[in-house]
C-alpha positions in Angstrom: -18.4 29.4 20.3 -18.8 31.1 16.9 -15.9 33.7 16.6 -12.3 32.0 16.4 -10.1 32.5 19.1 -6.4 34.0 18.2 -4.2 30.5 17.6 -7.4 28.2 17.9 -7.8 25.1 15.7 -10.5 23.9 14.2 -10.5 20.7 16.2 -9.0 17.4 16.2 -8.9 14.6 13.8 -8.0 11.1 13.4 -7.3 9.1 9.9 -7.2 5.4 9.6 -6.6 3.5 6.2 -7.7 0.0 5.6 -6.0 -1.7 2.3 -3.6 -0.8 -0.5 -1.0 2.0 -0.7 -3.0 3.7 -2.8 -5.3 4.6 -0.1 -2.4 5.1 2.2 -1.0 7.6 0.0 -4.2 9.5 0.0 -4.9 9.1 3.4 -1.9 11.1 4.0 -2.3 13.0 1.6 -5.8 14.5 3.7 -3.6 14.8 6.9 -1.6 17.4 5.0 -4.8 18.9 3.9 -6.3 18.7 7.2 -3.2 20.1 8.7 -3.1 23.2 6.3 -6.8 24.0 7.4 -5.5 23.9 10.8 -6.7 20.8 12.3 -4.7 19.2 15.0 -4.1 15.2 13.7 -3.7 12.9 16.5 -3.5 9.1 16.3 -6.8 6.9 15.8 -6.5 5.7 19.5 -6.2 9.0 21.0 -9.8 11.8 22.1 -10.7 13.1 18.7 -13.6 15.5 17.4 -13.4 13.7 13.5 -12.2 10.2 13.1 -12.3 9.3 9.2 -11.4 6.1 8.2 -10.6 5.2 4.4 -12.3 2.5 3.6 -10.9 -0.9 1.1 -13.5 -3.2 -0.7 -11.2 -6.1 -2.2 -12.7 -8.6 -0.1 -15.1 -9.7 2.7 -12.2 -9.6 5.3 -11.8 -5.8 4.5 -15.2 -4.9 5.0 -15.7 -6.6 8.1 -12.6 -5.2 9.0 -13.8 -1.5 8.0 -16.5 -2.1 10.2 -14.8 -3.2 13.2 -12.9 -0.1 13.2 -15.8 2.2 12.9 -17.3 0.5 15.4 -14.4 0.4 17.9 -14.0 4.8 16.7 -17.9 5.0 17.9 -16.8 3.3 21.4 -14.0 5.3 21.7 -15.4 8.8 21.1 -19.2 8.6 21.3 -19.6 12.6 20.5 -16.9 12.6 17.6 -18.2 13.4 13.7 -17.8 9.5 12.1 -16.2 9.6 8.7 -16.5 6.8 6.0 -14.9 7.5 2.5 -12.5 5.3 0.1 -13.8 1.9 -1.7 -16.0 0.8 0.6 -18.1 4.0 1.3 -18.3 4.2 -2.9 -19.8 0.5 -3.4 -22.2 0.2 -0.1 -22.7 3.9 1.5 -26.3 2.7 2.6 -24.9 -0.2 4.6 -21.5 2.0 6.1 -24.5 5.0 6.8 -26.3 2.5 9.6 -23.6 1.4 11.5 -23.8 2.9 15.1 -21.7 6.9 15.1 -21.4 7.0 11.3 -22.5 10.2 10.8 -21.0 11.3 6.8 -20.1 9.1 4.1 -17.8 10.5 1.0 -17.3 7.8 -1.9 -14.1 8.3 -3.9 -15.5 10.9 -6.4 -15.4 13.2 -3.7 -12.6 12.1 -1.9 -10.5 15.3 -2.9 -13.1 17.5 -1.4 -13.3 16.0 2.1 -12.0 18.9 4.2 -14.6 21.2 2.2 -17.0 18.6 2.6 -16.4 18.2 6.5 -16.0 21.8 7.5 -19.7 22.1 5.9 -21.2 19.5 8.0 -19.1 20.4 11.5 -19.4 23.9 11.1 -21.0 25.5 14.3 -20.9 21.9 16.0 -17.8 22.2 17.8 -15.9 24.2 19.8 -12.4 25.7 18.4 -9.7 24.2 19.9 -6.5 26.3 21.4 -3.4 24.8 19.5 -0.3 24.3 21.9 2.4 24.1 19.5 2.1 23.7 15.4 3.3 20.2 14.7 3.5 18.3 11.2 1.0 15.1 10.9 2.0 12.2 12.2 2.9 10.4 8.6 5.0 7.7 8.1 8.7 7.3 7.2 8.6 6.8 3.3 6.5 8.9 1.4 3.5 7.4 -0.7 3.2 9.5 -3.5 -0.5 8.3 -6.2 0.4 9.0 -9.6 -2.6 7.4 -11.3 -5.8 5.5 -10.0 -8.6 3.5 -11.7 -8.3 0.6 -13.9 -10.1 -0.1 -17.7 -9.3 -3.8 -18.2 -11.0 -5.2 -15.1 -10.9 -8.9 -14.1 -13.5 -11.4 -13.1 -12.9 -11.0 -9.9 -12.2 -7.5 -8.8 -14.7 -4.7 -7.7 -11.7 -1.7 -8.4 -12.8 -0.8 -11.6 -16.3 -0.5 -9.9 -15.7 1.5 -7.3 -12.6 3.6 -8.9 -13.6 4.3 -12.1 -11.6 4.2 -15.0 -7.8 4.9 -15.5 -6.8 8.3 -14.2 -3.3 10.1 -14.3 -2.0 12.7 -12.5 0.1 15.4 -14.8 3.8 14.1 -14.9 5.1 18.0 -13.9 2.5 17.2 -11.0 3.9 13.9 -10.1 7.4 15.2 -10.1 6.9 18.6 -8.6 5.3 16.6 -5.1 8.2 14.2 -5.2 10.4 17.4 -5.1 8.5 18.7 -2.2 8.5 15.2 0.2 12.6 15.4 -0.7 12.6 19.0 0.8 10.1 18.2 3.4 13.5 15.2 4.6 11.4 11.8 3.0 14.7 9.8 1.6 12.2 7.1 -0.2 9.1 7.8 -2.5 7.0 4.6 -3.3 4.9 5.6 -6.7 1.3 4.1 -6.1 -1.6 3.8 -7.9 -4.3 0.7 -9.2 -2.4 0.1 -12.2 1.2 2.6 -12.1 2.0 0.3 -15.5 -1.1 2.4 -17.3 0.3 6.0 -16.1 -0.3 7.6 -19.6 1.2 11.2 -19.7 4.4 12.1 -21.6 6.3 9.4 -22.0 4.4 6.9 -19.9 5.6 5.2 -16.4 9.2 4.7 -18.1 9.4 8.6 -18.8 8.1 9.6 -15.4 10.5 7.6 -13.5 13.3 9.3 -15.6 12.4 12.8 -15.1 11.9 12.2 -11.4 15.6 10.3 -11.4 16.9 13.8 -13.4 15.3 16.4 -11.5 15.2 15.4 -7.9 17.5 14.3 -5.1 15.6 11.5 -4.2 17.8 8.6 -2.4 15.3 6.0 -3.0 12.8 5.4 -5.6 10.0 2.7 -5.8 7.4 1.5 -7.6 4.2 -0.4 -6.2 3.1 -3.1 -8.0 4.0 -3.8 -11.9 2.3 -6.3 -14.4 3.9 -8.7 -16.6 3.4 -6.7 -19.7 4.9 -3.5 -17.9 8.4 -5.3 -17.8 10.1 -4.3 -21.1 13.6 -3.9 -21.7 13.4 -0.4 -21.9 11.6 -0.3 -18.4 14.1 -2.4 -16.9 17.6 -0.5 -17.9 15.9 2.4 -15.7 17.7 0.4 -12.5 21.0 1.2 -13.5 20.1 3.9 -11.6 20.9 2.5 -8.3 18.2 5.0 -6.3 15.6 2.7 -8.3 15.0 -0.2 -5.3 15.7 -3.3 -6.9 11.6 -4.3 -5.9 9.2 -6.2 -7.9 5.8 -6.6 -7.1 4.4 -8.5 -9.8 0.8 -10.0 -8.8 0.3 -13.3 -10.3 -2.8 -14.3 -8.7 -2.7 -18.2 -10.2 -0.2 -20.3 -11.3 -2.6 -22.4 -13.5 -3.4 -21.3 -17.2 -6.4 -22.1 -17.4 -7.4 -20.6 -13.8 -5.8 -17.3 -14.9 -8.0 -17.3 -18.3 -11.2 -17.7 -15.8 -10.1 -14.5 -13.8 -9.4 -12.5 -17.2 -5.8 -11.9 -16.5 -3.9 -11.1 -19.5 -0.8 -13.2 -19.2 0.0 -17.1 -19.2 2.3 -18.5 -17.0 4.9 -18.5 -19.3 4.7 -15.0 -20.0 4.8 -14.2 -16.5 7.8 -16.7 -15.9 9.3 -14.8 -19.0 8.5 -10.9 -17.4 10.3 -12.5 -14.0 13.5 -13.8 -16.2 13.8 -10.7 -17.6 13.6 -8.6 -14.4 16.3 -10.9 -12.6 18.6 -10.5 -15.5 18.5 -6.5 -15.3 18.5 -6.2 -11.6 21.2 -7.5 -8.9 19.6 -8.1 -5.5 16.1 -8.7 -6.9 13.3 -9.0 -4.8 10.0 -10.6 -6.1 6.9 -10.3 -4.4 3.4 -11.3 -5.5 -0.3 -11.8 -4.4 -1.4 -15.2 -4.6 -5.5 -15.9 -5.2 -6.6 -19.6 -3.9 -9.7 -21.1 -4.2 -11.1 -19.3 -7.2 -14.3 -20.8 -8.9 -12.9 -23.7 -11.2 -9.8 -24.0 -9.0 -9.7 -27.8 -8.4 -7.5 -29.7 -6.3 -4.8 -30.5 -9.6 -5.4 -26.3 -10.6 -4.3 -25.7 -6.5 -1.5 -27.8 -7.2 -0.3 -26.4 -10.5 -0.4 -23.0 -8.8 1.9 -24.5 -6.0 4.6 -26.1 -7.8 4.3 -22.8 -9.8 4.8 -20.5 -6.9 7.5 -23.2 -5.6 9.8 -22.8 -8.9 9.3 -18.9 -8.8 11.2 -18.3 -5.3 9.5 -15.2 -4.4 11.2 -12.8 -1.9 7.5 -13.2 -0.6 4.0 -13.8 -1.0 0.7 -12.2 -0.3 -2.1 -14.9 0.5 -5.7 -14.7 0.0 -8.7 -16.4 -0.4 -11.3 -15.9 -3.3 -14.1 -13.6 -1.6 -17.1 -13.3 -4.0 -17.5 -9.6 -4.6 -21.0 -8.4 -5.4 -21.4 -7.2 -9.5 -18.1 -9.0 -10.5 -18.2 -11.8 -13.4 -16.4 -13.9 -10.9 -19.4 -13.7 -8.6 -21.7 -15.9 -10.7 -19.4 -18.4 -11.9 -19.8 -22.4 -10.7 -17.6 -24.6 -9.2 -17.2 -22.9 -6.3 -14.4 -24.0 -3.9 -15.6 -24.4 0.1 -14.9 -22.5 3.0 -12.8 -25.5 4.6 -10.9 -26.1 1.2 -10.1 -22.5 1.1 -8.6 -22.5 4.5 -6.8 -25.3 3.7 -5.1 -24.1 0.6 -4.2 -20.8 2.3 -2.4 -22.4 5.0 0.1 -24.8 2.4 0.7 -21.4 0.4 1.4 -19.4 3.5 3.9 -22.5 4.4 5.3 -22.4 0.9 5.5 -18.4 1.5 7.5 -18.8 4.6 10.2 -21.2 3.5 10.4 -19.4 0.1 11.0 -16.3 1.9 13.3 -17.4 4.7 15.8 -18.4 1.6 15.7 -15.2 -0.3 16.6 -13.4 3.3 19.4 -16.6 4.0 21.4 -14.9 0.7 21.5 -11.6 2.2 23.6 -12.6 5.5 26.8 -11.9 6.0 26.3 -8.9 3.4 26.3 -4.7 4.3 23.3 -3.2 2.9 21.6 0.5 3.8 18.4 0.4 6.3 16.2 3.3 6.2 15.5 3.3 9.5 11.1 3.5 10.2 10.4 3.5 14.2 10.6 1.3 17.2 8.9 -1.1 19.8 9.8 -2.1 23.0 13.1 -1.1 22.1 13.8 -2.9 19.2 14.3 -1.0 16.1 12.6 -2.2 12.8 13.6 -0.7 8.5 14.0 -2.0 4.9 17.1 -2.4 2.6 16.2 -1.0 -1.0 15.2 -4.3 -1.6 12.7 -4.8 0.7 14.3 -6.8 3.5 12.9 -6.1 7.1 15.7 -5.3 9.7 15.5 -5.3 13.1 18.2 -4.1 15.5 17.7 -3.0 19.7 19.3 0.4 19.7 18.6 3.3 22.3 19.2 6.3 20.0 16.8 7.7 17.7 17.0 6.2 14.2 14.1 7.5 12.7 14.6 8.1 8.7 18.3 7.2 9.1 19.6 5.6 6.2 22.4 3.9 7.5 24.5 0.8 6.5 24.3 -2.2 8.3 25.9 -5.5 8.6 22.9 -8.4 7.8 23.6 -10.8 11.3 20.7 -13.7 11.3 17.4 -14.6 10.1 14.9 -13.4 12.4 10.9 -12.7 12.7 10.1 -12.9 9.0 13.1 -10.4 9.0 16.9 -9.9 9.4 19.0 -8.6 12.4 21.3 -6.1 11.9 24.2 -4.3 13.5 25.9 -1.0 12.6 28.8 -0.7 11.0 31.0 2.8 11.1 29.6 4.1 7.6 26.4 6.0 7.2 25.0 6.6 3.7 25.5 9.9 2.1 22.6 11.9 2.1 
């Protein structure tokens, strides 16, 4: 068929995202696009004409995972167009381009022309759909909203400065202006993303695009991504008086050995990072500290592991990302010596994700008994599932539709890595 039909769509198409929020937020960021173009967006698992997955690089486990999924899309829909872009698709698109189905690979450069880039290749292939009903993508509760990307001061072990350049930011009127529009569109929580948010550069830095969005939106709820040490000043930190700023802290520290941290190029000690986390606690009530945790990095020997431990131990993180060292191809890290095994690596992961459970399990055990506000996310098997403003999963069974609530809730018992909750009588302004 080569003329349109009155009310047709283009086709159907499927996004998945493997990896950070970063590429979550522009993952849904080409749904809208793909919307606007007319495209019907249905879930990964359903028939589709293009399935495009956005791809993360960070470690071995992601690209075997990337993979898998492209694999299982090929399976799934045999006659569908196979799309590759994100981290992945920049560092290896030879290797992505011969597995099985693939059929177009986009690295990040041209990431923001994907629908131009697919409509070029599909046009003529396939059949215009006839759209039942217009409906909005299928995106998720909070909006992900990437106000910079790239990073200039890589360390030994990462691949992101690789495969996304060098620091980037979007125009602050930009940043604030989309904010504006995922407040209109009903979002009650923004999440600012990017590789490094702590580098956004225009007007007045991160500090002065936080204040303007505070000033000249209705946001409920504000939150950042992931800070660094350094970002944490005191000027930073008054910014959560403002009580729409979750009281959140992701704050990778990677190693809690000096000289471990030196090796991987990161540009803090210890103390400094013990000092940034002092700091934060002391400007905001109801803190909750989360970090990524690196084990067996080259040099890391078993009294370097245990420094990190005792580290993490004193810290008491709200939680804790795990991770082995993966060896990523053209990183400084990648020739070093002293590599730790396989064996020892599992090992060490499995005492951190220990030490992550119980850590966690107390910062929840402070929050019972309290009434905080849930901004209700979705359901399964009737069970309902959101987050306070400080990051606490909440679970309640409920038969009516929660969706995007906000609503206060009473904080019952520990449960599932989580919190149950039950209603009380007062909903949250919106």
């Amino acid at each position: 068929m080569t003329v349109e039909e009155e009310g047709s769509s283009p086709g159907t198409i499927a996004l998945q995202t493997v990896g950070c929020k970063l590429n979550r937020a522009e993952t849904d960021s080409l749904a809208r696009k793909f919307f606007e173009a007319g495209y019907q967006v249905v879930a990964p698992d359903q028939a589709t004409d293009i399935y495009l997955l956005n791809t993360c690089t960070v470690t071995h486990i992601a690209d075997h995972k990337c993979r898998k999924l492209l694999r299982l899309a090929h399976r799934r829909n045999p006659d569908a167009l196979i799309v590759v872009t994100g981290c992945y698709a920049e560092r290896v698109p030879v290797e992505l381009g011969s597995i099985e189905g693939v059929g177009l690979i986009i690295g990040n450069r041209d990431k923001e022309r994907t629908v131009e880039i697919i409509e070029d290749k599909a046009n003529g292939h396939r059949a215009r759909r006839k759209r039942s009903s217009p409906q909005n993508p299928p995106l998720r509760t909070r909006a992900l909203v990437k106000i910079q990307e790239g990073c200039s001061q890589p360390c030994s072990f990462c691949v992101v400065p690789r495969v996304r350049g060098p620091e980037m930011s979007r125009p602050q009127e930009e940043v604030v202006a989309e904010v504006k529009t995922r407040v209109a569109e009903g979002y009650k929580e923004v999440v600012l993303t990017g590789s490094r948010i702590g580098r956004y550069r225009p007007g007045e830095g991160l500090q002065g695009l936080i204040m303007h969005i505070l000033e000249e939106s209705d946001v409920q709820r504000l939150r950042l991504s992931s800070l660094e040490p350094s970002d944490l000043t005191p000027d930073l930190l008054r910014l959560w008086e403002d009580s729409r700023l979750c009281p959140h802290v992701h704050l990778p520290l990677q190693s809690g050995s000096d000289s471990v941290l030196e090796r991987m190029g990161r540009a803090y000690s210890t103390a400094a990072y013990e000092r940034a986390v002092s700091l934060a606690r002391n400007a905001i009530p109801n803190l909750a500290l989360t970090t990524d945790i690196m084990v067996g990095f080259p040099g890391e020997c078993e009294g370097k592991f245990n420094e990190s431990y005792r580290f993490c131990e004193r810290m008491g993180f709200a939680g804790l990302h795990i991770f082995p060292y993966s060896p990523r191809p053209g990183t400084r890290a990648a020739g070093m010596a002293n590599t730790v095994g396989d064996g020892e690596k599992r090992r060490r992961t499995h005492l951190m994700l220990d030490l992550a459970e119980g850590s966690s399990r107390r910062f929840r055990g402070r929050f019972l008994g309290q009434r905080m506000s849930v901004l209700w996310e979705g359901e399964k098997d009737g069970i309902w599932f959101g987050l306070t403003d400080n990051y606490l999963r909440v679970f309640m069974p409920r038969q009516e539709q929660l969706a995007n609530e906000l609503l206060t809730t009473n904080l019952v018992a520990l449960h599932d890595g989580g919190l149950w909750g039950e209603l009380t009588a007062q909903r949250v302004e919106s």
